[in-house]
Steps between C-alpha positions, in 0.01 A plus 500: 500500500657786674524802283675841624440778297740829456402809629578899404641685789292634793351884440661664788279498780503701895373226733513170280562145544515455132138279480544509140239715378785766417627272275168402307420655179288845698745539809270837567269215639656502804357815568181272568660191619770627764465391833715787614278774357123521619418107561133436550452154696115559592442507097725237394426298763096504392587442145768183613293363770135639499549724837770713624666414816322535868675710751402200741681202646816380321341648169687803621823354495510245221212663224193282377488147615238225473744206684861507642720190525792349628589279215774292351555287186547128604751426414679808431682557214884465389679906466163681657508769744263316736288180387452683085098556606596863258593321202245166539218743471645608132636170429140350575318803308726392164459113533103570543487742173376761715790736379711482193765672636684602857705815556733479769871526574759267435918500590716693265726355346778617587433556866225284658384770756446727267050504359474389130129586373397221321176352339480160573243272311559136591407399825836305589699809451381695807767287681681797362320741703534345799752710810541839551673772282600869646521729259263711237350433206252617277192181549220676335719569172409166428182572440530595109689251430274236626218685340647534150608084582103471488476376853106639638519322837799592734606466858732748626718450833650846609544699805263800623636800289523294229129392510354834589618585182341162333147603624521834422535374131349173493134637309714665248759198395255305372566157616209237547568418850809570795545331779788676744701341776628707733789498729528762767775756477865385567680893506640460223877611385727503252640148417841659511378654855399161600824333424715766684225398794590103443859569541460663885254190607779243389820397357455328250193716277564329196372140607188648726221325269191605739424833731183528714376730727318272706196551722673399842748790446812343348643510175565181339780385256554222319828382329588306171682257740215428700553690819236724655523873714225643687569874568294720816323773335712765790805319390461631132785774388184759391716770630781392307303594213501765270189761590351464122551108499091449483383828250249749630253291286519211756508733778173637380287210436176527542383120407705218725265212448388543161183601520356501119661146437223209444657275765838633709780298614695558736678395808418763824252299649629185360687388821759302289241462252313682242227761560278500206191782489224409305325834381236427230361222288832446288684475766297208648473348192842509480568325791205238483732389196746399701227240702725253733808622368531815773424442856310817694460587847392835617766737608614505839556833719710577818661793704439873503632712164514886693798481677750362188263772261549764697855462552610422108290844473721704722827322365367579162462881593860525638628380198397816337413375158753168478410170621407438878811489702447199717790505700572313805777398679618180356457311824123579537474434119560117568209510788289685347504270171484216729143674636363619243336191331336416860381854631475666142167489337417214247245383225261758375623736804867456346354637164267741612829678701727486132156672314508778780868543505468527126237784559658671736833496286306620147393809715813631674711391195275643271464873735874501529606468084174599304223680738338640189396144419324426842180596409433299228737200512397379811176316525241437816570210549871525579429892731246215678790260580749831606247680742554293830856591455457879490524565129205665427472721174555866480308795386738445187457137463162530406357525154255754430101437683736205714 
């Protein structure tokens, strides 16, 4: 059963990706839960996990971790994004009892890109799930509902703001047990902005049934009539874009990979397949679940990251506040897409380059449009991941005793 619930309108928010808390019945609770306000990772993290983060080794980059895979669903399954590891791990959590219910995102209706919340309770309904959406919507307003449904036991598969926000609230809700999947951050937009995007990449929009950015720097499409497009990263119209198409919220984030999820799934190290970080018991219980069903490898990890960081830094501080420029002229565009899956770096060097992009991008975004937040909006770990870049905080960037 798939059950999507109503929900009041959003209490107007500065920085928000509309989590859902704004919609629950306190909305002033997002004075605690906000990732955009004064997050706390060491504390969270030790509540989630047992310890907080090292500063150590890829801990740095990617947040607690017991084990890191390569992995893939064999086979992989019909409509997902990659093999459907994301939605097996619920699927299996239902058909074992371990949960009574599942709160994800399913199509709309009306337009199929756009995220439906949903609560999903029978096991053969997270098909549903299954492929990307692009878009907002409010995840953790599900969370009443499923309560006053009497469900104890829940999973919960969000992205990072979204889950902040979970933790932050998860002693007061009062379920029995919740196991969260997380995927890593995807910089979000509008679904409206993402259609106008859809229309530059292609002419015909309206029968694109798959978009991914992929790890060997293409984007793919896939078409209702079978046909296939792979798109170089340099080749992408970003400049064509408007400066606002990802918000300030996505500019700022200060969580890529997830970090308070049970188990995160993603692709950056995946090299064409999926990266999954295991971070606590859950999470490997979780996966152990899944038994023959997913095969693992550990993840692979090639070239050098400080050349292609440092220069989406300086693009990104010439753009004065918009996105990065990246502009070439078109005839080195085709060479350097050609190159850039053999000299660029791959595996867990590919994803430790997007988390310190991100970094450096949350800081000089973040100074430019709201410098009164710096202090307390941006955590360690993320001034850790800037510093080798030359962001480094200022006398007014630090909180009090800091």
């Amino acid at each position: 059963m798939i059950t999507t619930p109503s929900f009041a309108d959003p209490a107007p928010r500065g920085l928000c990706t509309d989590c859902g808390v704004s919609r629950m019945a306190d909305p002033a609770a997002c004075g605690k839960a906000c990732q955009f306000i004064r997050p706390d990772y060491p504390t969270l993290e030790t509540l989630v996990h047992g310890r907080a983060a090292t500063d150590q080794d890829d801990e740095r980059f990617f947040g607690v971790t017991q084990v890191m895979y390569r992995a893939a669903l064999r086979p992989a399954r019909k409509g997902a994004q990659w093999t459907g590891l994301t939605t097996r791990l619920a699927e299996r959590l239902l058909e074992m009892g371990a949960v009574d219910a599942v709160l994800t995102m399913v199509p709309d209706p009306v337009d199929r890109w756009r995220p439906h919340p949903a609560i999903i309770t029978d096991p053969a309904d997270m098909a549903e799930a299954r492929g990307m959406r692009m878009g907002y919507a409010p995840l953790l307003a599900l969370l009443e509902p499923a309560r006053d449904a009497g469900h104890t036991r829940i999973a919960v598969i969000g992205i990072p703001c979204q889950i902040y926000a979970l933790r932050a609230l998860e002693a007061e809700l009062g379920f029995d047990r919740i196991y969260v999947i997380g995927t890593p951050c995807s910089d979000n937009t509008t679904t409206e902005n993402f259609h106008d995007f859809l229309a530059l990449l292609t002419d015909a929009p309206e029968i694109v049934t798959y978009l991914e950015f992929r790890a060997d720097y293409h984007v793919e499409l896939r078409f209702a009539d079978g046909t296939q497009r792979l798109i170089p990263f340099l080749k992408l119209p970003i400049s064509d874009l408007p400066d606002d198409f990802f918000p300030l919220t996505c500019r700022t984030c200060v969580d890529y990979t997830n970090r308070l999820a049970d188990i995160t799934v993603g692709y950056m190290a995946g090299e064409g397949e999926q990266w999954l970080i295991v971070r606590n018991a859950r999470g490997a219980e979780m996966l152990a679940a899944l038994d023959c069903e997913v095969t693992l490898e550990p993840p692979g990890s090639w070239g050098k990251r400080a050349g292609s960081v440092k220069g989406f830094v300086e693009n990104t501080r010439l753009a004065a506040g918009g996105l990065p420029l990246r502009r070439m002229p078109d005839w080195l565009r085709g060479i350097m897409g050609w190159l850039m899956p053999w000299i660029g770096p791959r595996g867990l060097e590919f994803a430790r380059a997007r988390v310190e992009m991100k970094a450096a991008e949350t800081v000089l975004h973040l100074r430019r449009a709201e410098p009164a937040k710096m202090k307390n909006m941006v955590p360690e770990h993320v001034w850790n991941l800037a510093k080798p870049y030359g962001l480094e905080r200022e006398d007014s960037e630090r909180q009090e005793g800091g």
